[in-house]
C-alpha positions as CSV (number, residue, x, y, z in Angstrom):
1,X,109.3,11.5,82.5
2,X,107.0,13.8,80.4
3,X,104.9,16.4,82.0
4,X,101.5,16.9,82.0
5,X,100.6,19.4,79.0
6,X,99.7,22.8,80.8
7,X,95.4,23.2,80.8
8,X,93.6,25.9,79.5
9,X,92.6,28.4,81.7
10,X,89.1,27.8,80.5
11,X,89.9,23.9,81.9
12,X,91.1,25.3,85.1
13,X,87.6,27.5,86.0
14,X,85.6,25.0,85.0
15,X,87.2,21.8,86.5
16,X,85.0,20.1,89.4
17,X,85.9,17.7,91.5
18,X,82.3,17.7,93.1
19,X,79.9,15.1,92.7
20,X,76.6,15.9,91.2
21,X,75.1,16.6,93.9
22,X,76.2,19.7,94.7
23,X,73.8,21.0,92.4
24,X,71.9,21.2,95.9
25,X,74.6,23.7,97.2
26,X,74.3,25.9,94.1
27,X,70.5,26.0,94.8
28,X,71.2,26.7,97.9
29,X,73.8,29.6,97.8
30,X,72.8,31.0,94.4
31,X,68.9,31.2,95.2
32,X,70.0,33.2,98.4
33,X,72.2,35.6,96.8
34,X,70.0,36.2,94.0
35,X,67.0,36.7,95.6
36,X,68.7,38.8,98.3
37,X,70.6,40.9,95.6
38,X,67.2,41.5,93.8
39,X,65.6,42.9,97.0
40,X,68.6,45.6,97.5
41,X,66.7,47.2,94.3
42,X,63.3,46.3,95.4
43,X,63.8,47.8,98.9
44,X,66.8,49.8,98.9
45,X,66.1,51.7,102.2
46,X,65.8,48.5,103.8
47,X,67.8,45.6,102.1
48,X,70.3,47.9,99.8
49,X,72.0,51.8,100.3
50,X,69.4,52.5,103.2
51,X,71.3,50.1,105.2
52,X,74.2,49.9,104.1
53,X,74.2,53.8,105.1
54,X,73.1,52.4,108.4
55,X,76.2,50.5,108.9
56,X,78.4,53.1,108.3
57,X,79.4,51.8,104.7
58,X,81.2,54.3,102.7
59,X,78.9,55.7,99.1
60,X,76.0,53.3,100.8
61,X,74.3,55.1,97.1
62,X,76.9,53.6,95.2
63,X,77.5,50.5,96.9
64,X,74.2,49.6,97.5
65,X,73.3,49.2,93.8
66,X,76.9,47.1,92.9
67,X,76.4,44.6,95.9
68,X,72.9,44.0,94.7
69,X,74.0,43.7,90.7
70,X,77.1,41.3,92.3
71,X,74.9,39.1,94.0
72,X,72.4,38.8,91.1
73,X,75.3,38.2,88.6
74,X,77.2,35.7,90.9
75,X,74.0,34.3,92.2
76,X,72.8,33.7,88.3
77,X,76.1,31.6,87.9
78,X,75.9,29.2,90.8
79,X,72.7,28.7,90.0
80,X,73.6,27.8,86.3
81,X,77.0,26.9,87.1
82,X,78.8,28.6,84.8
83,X,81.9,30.1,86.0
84,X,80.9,28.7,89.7
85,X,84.7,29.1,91.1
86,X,84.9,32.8,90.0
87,X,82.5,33.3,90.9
88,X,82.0,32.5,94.5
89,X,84.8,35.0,94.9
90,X,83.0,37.9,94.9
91,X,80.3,36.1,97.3
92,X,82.7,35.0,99.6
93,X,84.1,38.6,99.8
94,X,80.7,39.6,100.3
95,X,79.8,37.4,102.8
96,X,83.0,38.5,104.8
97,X,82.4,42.0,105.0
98,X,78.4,41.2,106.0
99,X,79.5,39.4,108.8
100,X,82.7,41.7,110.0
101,X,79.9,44.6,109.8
102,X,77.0,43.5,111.0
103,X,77.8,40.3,113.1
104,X,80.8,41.2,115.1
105,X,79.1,44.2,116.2
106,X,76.0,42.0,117.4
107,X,79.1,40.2,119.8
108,X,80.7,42.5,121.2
109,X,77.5,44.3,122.2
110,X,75.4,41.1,123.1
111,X,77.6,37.6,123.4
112,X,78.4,34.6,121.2
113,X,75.0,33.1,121.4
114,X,73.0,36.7,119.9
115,X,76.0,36.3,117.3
116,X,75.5,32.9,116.2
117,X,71.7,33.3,116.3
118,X,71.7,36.6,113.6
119,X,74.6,35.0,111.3
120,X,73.6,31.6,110.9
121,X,72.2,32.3,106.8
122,X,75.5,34.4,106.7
123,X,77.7,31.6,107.7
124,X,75.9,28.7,105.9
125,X,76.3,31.4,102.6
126,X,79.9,31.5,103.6
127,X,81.1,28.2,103.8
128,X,78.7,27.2,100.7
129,X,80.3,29.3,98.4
130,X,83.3,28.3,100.1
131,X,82.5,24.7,99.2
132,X,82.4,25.8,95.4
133,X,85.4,27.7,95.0
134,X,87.0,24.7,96.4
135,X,85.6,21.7,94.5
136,X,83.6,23.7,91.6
137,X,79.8,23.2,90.7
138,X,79.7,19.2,90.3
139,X,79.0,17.0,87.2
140,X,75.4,18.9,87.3
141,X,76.7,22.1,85.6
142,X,77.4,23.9,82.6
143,X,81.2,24.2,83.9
144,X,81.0,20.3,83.7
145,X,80.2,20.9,80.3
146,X,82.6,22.9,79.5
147,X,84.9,21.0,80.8
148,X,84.4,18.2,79.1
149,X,83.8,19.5,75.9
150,X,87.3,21.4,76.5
151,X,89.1,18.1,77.4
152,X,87.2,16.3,73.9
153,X,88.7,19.1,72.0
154,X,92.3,18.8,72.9
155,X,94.6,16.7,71.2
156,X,96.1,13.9,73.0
């Protein structure tokens, strides 16, 4: 019984087990978080530190700014998808501490129903990126790419 040889860790990001439609997911999830990371510099009293001071987020003036240049960054590489399992990481984080701060607050004060209503984009960001750290960025993808330029390269 011989064992596998071990991957690369290059191989192991960029693996996908997704078909090639989930291009439509990237689209999706990377088109939101990149357009709303750009508006947190666009509007930032708004969109970026403004509300995030709102919230009661600590160095809204810091945070602001790094949430928008996260989404951008991690938005830029679903949509390319490059890197798509690292990084939905930070997205998912994100997307958790969006809706622990601004949706649970929305049920305790005013039911399930208000909730679901106001975190519908929030959940659908959620499980999408989700969906990518799970089965990668699909045969439509520069991690596909890699991948199989990666698995060409190694000897047998």
């Amino acid at each position: 019984m011989s064992a596998a040889p071990p991957r690369s860790l290059l191989r192991r990001i960029t693996e996908t087990s997704a078909p090639a439609s989930a291009v439509l997911i990237r689209l999706a999830v990377g088109s939101v978080f990149l357009s709303e990371g750009i508006q947190k510099f666009l509007f930032p009293a708004e969109i970026g530190a403004g509300r995030f001071a709102k919230i009661g987020l600590p160095a809204p003036e810091v945070l602001g700014p790094f949430v928008g240049a996260v989404e951008i960054a991690c938005g830029s590489l679903v949509l390319l998808g490059l890197a798509t399992r690292l990084a939905a990481v930070p997205l998912i984080v994100t997307m958790l501490v969006a809706i622990t701060t601004t949706k649970v607050p929305i049920l305790l004060k005013r039911g399930f129903w208000a909730m679901a209503h106001e975190s519908r984009t929030d959940w659908a960001m959620l499980l999408g990126a989700l969906f990518l750290l799970l089965v990668g960025a699909g045969g439509l993808s520069l991690d596909a790419r890699l991948a199989r330029s990666e698995t060409q390269r190694r000897p047998r």
